[in-house]
C-alpha positions in Angstrom: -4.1 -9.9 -17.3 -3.1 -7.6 -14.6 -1.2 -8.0 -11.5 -0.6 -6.6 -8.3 3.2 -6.8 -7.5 2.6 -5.5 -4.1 0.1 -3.6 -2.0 1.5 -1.1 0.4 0.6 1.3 3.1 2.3 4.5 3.5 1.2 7.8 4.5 2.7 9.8 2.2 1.5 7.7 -0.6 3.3 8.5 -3.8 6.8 9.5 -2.9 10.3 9.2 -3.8 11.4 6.1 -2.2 8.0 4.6 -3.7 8.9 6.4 -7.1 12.8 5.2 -7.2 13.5 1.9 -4.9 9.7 0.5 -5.0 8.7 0.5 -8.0 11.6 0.3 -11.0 12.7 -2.4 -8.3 9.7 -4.5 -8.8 9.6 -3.8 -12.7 5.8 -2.0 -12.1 4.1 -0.1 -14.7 1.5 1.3 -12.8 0.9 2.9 -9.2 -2.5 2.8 -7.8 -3.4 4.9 -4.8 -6.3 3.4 -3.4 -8.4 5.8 -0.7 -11.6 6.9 -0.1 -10.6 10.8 1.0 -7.8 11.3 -1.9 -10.7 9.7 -4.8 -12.9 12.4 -3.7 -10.5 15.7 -3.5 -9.6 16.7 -7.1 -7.2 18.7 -6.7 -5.1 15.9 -4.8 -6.3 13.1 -7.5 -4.7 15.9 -10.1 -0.8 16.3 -8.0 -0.9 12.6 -7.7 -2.0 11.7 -11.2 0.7 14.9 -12.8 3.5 14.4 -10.2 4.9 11.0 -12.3 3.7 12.4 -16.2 6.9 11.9 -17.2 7.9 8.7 -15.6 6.0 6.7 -18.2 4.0 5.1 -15.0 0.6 5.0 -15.3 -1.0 6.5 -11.9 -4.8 5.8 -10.6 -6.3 7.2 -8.0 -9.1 5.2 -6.4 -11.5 4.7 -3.9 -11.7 1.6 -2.1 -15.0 0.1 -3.8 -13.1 1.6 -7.8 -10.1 -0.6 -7.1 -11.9 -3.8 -6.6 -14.7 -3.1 -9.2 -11.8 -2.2 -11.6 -10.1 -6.1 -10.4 -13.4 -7.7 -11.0 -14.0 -6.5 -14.3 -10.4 -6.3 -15.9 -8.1 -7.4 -13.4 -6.2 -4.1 -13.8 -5.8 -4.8 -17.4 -2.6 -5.4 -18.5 -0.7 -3.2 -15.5 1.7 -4.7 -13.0 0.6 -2.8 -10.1 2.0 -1.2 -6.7 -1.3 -0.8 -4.5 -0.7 2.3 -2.2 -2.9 2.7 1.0 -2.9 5.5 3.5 -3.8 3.3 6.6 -3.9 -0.2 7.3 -7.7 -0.3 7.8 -8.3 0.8 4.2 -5.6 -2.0 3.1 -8.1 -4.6 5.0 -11.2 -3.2 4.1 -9.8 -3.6 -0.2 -8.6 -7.1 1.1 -11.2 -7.9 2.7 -14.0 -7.1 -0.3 -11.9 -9.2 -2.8 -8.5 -7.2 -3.6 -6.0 -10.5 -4.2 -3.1 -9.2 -2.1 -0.6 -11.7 -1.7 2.1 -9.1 0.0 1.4 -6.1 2.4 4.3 -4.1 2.9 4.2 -1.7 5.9 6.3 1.1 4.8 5.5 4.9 6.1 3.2 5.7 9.0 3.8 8.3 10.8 4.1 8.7 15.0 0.6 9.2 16.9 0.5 9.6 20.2 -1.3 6.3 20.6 1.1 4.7 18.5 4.4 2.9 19.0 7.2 2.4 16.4 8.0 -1.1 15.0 10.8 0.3 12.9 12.1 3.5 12.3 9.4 5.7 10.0 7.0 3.2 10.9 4.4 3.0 14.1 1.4 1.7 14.6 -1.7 1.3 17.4 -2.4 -2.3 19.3 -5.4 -2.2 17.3 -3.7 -2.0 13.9 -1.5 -5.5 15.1 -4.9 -7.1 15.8 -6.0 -5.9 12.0 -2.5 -7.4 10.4 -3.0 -10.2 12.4 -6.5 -10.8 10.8 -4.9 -9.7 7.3 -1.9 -12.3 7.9 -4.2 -15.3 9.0 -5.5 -15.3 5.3 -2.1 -16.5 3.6 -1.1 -12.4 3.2 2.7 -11.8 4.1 2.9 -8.9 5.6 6.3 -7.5 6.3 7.6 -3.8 7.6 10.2 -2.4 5.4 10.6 1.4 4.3 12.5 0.2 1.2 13.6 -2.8 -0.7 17.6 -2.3 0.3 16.7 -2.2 4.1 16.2 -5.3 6.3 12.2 -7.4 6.0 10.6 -7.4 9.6 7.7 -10.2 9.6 4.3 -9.6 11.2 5.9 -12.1 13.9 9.1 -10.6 14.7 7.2 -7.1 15.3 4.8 -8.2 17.2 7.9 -10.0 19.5 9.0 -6.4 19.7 6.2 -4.4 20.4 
C-alpha cells in the first residue's frame, strides 16, 4: 500500500529544493504533480516526467480527479509519495474529493498584488487563509515552510501575523 508522505503547494512545482531537501529528506520514491492545467499540456507533463529520469524517482503528472481515482483504486501502489500542488484551491479541491492528506506544507507561492507574505517565498490572499482554515478544521496540519532545515510556521501563528 501506498502512502502520501506529504502534500505540498508550490508554484514552481518540481524544483530543486523539492528534488534535494523534500524529498530524499522524507525517504519518498515518488513525486506526484497534481493539476488540472499541467495534466492537460504535453509538453509540460514531458519536462516534468524527463527532468528527474535519472533520479530513480518515479514522477506522475495528474489532474485533480487522476490523483484521487488512482488513491481509490491502488492507493498509489506501493509509492511513498510527495503530492505537489500549484495553488491552494487545487490542494482543497483533491482533499476535499477524498485525497487522505494528513500534512499540507505551504512552501513556494509567489507575490500578487492581492497577496501578502506569511514568510519569505511565500504569500498568500485573505481568501486563501479562509480555505486553509477549512482544510485545517478537518485534522490536516498545515504548516508554511520552504524547506525541511528552515523554521515550521503553523496555520495559527500565520494567521497571528498576517
Amino acid at each position: 500500500m501506498g502512502q502520501i508522505v506529504l502534500a505540498r503547494v508550490d508554484d514552481r512545482l518540481i524544483h530543486g529544493q523539492v528534488m534535494t531537501k523534500w524529498s530524499k529528506g522524507m525517504n519518498t520514491n515518488a513525486l506526484f504533480v497534481v493539476d488540472d492545467a499541467t495534466a492537460k499540456d504535453p509538453f509540460m507533463k514531458d519536462i516534468y516526467t524527463m527532468s528527474t529520469s535519472n533520479t530513480g524517482m518515479t514522477i506522475k503528472v495528474l489532474s485533480i480527479d487522476e490523483a484521487v481515482d488512482y488513491w481509490n483504486k491502488s492507493n498509489f501502489e506501493d509509492y511513498k509519495a510527495i503530492l505537489l500542488f500549484k495553488s491552494i484551491a487545487g490542494a482543497k479541491e483533491a482533499i476535499d474529493k477524498g485525497l487522505p492528506v494528513k500534512r499540507l506544507n505551504l512552501g513556494g507561492i509567489a507575490k500578487t498584488k492581492d497577496s501578502k507574505f506569511v514568510i519569505p517565498n511565500i504569500a498568500v490572499r485573505h481568501e486563501d487563509m479562509d480555505t486553509l482554515k477549512e482544510v485545517e478544521s478537518k485534522g490536516i496540519e498545515v504548516f508554511f515552510q520552504v524547506v525541511p532545515d528552515t523554521k515550521s510556521v503553523s496555520l495559527k501563528d500565520a494567521i497571528k501575523s498576517f
